[in-house]
C-alpha positions in Angstrom: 95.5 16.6 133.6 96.5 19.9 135.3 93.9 22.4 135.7 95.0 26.0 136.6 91.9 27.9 137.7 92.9 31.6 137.9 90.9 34.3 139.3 90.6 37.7 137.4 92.6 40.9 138.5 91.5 43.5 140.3 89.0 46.0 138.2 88.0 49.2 138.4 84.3 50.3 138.8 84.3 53.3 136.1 82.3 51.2 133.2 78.4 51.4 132.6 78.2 47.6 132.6 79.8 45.0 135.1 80.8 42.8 132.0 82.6 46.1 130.8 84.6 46.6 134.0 88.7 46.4 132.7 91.7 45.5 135.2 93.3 48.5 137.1 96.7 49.4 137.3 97.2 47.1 140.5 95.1 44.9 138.8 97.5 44.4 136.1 100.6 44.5 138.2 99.0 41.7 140.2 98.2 39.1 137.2 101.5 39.8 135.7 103.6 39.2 139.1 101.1 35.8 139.0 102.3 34.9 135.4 105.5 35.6 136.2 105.0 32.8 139.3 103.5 30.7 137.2 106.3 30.8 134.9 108.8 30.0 137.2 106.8 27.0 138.0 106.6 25.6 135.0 103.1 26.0 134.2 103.0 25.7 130.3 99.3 25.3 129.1 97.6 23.5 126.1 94.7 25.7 126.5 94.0 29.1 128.0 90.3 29.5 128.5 88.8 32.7 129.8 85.0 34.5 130.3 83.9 36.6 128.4 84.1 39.7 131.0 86.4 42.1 130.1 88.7 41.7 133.3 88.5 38.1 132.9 90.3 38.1 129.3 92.9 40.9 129.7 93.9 38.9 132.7 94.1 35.7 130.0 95.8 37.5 127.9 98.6 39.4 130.5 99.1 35.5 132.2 99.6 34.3 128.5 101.9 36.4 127.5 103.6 36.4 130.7 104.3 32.6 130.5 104.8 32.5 126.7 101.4 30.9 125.4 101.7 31.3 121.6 98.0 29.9 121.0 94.8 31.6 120.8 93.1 32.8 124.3 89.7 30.9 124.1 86.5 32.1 126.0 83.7 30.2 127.0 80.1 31.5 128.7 80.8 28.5 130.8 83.1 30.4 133.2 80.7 33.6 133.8 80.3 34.0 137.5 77.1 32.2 138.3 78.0 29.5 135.3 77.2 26.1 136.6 80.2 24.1 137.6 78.9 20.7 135.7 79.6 23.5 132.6 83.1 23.6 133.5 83.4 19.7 134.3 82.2 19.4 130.4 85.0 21.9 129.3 87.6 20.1 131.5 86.0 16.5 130.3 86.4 17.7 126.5 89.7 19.4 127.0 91.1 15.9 128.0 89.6 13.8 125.2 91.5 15.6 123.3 94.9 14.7 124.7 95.3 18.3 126.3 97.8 17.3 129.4 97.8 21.4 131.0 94.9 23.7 131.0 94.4 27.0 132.4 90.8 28.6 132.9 90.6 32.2 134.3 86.9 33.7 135.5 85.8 34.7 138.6 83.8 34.0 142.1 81.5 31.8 142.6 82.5 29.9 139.5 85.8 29.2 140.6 85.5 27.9 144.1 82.4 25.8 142.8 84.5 24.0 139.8 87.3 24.1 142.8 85.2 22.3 145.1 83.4 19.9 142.4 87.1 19.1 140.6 88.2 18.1 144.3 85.2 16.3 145.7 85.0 19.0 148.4 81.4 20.5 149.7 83.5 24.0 149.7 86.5 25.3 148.5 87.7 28.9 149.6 87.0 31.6 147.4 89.8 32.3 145.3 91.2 36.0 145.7 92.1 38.4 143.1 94.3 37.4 140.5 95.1 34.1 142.8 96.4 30.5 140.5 95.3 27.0 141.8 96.7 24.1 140.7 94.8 21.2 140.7 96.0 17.8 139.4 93.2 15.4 138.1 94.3 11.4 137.3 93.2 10.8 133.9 90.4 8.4 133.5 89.8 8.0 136.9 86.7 9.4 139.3 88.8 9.9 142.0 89.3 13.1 143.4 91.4 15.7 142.0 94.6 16.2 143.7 95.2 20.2 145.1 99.0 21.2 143.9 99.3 24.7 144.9 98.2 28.5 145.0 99.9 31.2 143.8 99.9 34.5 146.4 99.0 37.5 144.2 100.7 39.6 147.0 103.9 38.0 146.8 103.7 35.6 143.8 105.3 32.7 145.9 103.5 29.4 145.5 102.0 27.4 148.8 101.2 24.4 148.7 98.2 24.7 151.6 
């Protein structure tokens, strides 16, 4: 299984609740020069999962359309910040019982880097950066360690491999 763990965009500070919080203008431009990357790559996803948090699905929803998802943008309370990462092991776990070969899950930090670490057998993983893609490849019905693929730059868009 692939598993494409994108962080949200940049967002602005101007509503009354952090949950609230929508992408700014660089915000946007950022996930949609990442979509645009992952495009080009190939990434076509079974599943688009986001959080809840505003920022979190507009940036679903711009990488969706950007690669040409045609299904429903999902969201799970699993990917919340301070969500536990054994919470997005079970989404991962259910996503692949049911055949799903390509996944994408966008949230935010610490959540990411945890499930990063965790999906990689890792006691840390860098935290991910604004509207940064990682592309971690998992052998199916194995416990081995997940294999890192790739980042996408949200600067530049260009994929690295370290």
């Amino acid at each position: 299984m692939r598993v494409t763990l994108i962080r949200h965009g940049d967002a602005g500070d101007e509503a009354p609740r952090d949950e609230e919080r929508s992408l700014t203008k660089k915000g946007r431009a950022d996930v949609r020069r990442v979509g645009r990357a992952l495009e080009r790559a190939g990434a076509h996803f079974g599943v688009v999962m986001s959080s809840p948090l505003v920022r979190a699905v507009q940036t679903a929803e711009i990488t969706a359309a950007e690669i040409g998802f045609r299904g429903r943008v999902m969201i799970s309370d699993r990917l919340i910040p301070d969500a536990f990462p054994a919470g997005v092991m079970s989404l991962i776990s259910a996503f692949a019982a049911e055949g799903k070969k390509s996944i994408a899950l966008v949230a935010h930090e610490p959540i990411l880097s945890r499930a990063a670490a965790m999906l990689l057998q890792l006691s840390r993983f860098p935290p991910l950066r604004k509207s940064e893609a990682v592309r971690i490849r998992l052998a199916s019905g194995s416990d081995q360690p997940g294999a890192f693929r790739w980042r996408i730059d949200p600067d530049s868009g260009r994929r690295r491999r370290s």
